[in-house]
C-alpha positions in Angstrom: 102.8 -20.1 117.4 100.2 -18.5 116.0 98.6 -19.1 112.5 100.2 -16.7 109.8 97.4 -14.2 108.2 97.7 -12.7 105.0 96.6 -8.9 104.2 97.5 -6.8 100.8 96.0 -7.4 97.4 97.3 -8.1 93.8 100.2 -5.2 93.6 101.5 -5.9 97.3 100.6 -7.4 100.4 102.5 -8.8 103.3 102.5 -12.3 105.4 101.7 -11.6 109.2 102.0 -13.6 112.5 100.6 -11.9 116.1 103.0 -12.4 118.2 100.9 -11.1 121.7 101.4 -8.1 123.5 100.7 -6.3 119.9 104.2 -7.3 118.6 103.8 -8.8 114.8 106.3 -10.4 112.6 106.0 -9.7 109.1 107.0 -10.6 105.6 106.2 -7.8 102.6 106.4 -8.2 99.0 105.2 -6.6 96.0 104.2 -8.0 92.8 106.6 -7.9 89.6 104.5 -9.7 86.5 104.0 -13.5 87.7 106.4 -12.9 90.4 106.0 -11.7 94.1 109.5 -9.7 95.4 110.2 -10.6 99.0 111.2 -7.2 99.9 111.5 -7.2 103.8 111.5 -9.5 106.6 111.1 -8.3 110.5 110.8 -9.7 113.4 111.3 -7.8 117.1 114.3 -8.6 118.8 112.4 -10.0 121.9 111.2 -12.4 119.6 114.2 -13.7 117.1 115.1 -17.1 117.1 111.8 -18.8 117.6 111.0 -19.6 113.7 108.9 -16.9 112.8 110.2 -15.6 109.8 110.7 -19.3 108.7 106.4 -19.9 109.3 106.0 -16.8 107.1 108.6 -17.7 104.1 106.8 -21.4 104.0 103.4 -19.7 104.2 104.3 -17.8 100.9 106.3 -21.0 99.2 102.9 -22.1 100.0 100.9 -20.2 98.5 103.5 -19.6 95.5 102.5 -23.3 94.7 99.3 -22.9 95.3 98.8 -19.8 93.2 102.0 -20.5 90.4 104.1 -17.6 90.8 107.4 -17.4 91.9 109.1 -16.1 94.8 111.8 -13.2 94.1 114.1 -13.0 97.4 115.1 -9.3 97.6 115.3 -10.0 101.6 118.6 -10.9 102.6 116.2 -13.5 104.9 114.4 -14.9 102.1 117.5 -15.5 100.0 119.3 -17.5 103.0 116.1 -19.5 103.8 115.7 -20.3 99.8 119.5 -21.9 100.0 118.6 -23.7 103.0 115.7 -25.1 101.5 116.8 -26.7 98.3 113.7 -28.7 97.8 111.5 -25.3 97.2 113.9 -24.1 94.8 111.2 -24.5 91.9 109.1 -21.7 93.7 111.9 -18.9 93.7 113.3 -17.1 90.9 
């Protein structure tokens, strides 16, 4: 898997992973006060199943500790990986 890149600036931004052949998995969010709402999650159907949209959520958890703000999960994605993930719970909102 390739390494997740990060494009956007302080309003919004989304996480990305290239995933070859010019297909892309992506994560968006936009920024709310000292939260960032996870707003869509996609990945192509060729592609689902292979933990892509988990390497982008933890590359935001990530960064949500390493920046302190908190991770709103608008995405029904993000919501279900949040509940599976108990032991980020301090980075959502």
């Amino acid at each position: 898997m390739s390494e997740v890149t990060r494009e956007g600036g302080p309003d919004r931004g989304r996480y990305l992973l290239d995933l070859g052949d010019g297909a892309q998995a992506e994560l968006t969010w936009v920024a709310r006060g000292e939260t960032r709402v996870a707003t869509h999650t996609g990945v192509p159907r060729e592609h689902e199943g292979q933990g892509h949209a988990a390497a982008l959520v933890t590359a935001m958890v990530a960064d949500a500790k390493a920046q302190g703000f908190r991770i709103v999960p608008a995405c029904s994605y993000v919501a279900i990986w949040a509940r599976r993930h108990p032991d980020a719970a301090q980075h959502f909102a």
